[in-house]
TORKOL-4160 file (C-alpha; in steps of 0.2 Angstrom, whole numbers, padded with zeros to 4 digits, m for minus):
92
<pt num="1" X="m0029" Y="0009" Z="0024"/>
<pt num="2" X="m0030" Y="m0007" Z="0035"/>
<pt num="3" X="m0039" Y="m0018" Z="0026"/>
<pt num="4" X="m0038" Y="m0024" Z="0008"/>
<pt num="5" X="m0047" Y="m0010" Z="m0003"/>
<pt num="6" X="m0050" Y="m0014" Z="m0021"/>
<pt num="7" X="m0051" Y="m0002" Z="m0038"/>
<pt num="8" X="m0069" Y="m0012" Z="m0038"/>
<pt num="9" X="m0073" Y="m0007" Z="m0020"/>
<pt num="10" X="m0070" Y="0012" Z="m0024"/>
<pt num="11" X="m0078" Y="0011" Z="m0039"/>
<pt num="12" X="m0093" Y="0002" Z="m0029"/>
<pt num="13" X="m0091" Y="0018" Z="m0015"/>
<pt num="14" X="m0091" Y="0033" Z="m0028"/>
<pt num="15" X="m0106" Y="0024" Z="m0040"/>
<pt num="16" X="m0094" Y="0027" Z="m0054"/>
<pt num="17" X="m0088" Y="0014" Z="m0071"/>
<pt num="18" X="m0071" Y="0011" Z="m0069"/>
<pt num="19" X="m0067" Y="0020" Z="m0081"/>
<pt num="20" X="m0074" Y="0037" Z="m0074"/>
<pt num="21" X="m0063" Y="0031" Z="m0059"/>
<pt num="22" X="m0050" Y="0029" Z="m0070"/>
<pt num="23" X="m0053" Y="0047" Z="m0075"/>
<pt num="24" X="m0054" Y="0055" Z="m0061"/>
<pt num="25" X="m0037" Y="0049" Z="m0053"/>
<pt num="26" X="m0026" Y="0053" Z="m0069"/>
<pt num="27" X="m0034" Y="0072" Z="m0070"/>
<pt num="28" X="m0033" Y="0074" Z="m0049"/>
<pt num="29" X="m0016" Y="0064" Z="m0045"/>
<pt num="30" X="m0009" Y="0056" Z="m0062"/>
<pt num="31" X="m0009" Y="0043" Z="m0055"/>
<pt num="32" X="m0022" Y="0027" Z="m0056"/>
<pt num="33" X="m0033" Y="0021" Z="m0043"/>
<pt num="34" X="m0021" Y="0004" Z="m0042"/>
<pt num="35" X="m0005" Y="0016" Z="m0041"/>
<pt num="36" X="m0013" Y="0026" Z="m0027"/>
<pt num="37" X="m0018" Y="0012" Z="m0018"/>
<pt num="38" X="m0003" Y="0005" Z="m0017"/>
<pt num="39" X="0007" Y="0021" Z="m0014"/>
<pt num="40" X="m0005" Y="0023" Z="m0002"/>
<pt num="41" X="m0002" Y="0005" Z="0008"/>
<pt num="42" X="0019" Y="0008" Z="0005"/>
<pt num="43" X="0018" Y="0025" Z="0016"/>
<pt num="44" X="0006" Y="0016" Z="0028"/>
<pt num="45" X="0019" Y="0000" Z="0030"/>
<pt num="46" X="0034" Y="0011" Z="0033"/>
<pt num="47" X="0026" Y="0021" Z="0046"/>
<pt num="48" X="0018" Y="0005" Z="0056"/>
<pt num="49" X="0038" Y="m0001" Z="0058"/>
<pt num="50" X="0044" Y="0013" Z="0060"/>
<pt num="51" X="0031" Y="0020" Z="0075"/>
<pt num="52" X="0021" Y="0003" Z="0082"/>
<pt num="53" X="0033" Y="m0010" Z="0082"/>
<pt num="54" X="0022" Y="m0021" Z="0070"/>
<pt num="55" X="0031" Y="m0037" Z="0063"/>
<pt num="56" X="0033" Y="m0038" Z="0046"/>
<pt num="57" X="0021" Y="m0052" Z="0045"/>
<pt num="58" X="0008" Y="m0043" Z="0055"/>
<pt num="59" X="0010" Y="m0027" Z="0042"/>
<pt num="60" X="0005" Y="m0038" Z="0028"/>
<pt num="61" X="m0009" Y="m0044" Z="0034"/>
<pt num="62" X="m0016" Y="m0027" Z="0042"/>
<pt num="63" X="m0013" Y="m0018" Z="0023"/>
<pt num="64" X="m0022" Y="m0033" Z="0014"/>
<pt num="65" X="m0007" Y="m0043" Z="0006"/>
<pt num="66" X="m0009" Y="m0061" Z="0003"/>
<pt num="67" X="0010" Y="m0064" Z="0002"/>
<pt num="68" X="0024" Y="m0060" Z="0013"/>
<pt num="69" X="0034" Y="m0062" Z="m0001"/>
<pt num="70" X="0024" Y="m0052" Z="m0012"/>
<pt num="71" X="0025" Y="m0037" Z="0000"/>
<pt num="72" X="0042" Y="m0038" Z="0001"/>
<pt num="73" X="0046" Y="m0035" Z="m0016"/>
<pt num="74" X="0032" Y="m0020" Z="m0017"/>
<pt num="75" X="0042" Y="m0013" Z="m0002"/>
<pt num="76" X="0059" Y="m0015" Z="m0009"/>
<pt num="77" X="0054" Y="m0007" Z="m0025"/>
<pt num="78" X="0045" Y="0006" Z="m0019"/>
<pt num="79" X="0057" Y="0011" Z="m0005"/>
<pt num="80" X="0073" Y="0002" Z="m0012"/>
<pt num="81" X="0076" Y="m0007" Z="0002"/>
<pt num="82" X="0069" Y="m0022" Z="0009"/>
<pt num="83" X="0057" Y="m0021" Z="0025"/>
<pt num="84" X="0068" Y="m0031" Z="0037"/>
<pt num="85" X="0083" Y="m0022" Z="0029"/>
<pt num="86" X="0073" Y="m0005" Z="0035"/>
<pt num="87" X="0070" Y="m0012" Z="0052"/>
<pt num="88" X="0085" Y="m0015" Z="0055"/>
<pt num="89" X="0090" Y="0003" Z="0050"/>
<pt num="90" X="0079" Y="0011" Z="0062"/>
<pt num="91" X="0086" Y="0016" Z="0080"/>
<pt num="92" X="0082" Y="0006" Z="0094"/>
């Protein structure tokens, strides 16, 4: 999940409408392909600061975001706390 994967690219992948997509990720996960994704690109985040060392910065740009501060408030969300916040949680 390092590098910036679209609902359109999977659909493009799997030679499916978007709806079919649609579909298939509500019957398999109940979730949407936009939902996965980004569940997907939170667990992926969290584990690149927790075991590489990565710099916030570097993490958005490796999952595909095109704001740090966009990220950020994904992150918090999801995780309900903010990145640097959780950096600064983990042992040294």
């Amino acid at each position: 999940m390092d590098k910036d994967i679209s609902v359109e690219e999977l659909r493009r992948i799997f030679s499916v409408s978007r709806s079919s997509l649609q579909g298939m990720f509500r019957n398999a996960l109940d979730l949407t392909p936009k939902q996965y994704i980004a569940d997907v690109k939170m667990k992926r985040a969290k584990l690149l600061l927790q075991e590489h060392g990565y710099t916030i910065s570097e993490i958005v740009y490796r999952l595909g975001y095109h704001s740090l501060y966009y990220f950020s408030r994904k992150f918090k969300a999801y995780f309900g706390i903010s990145p640097s916040e959780y950096t600064k949680s983990l042992p040294q």
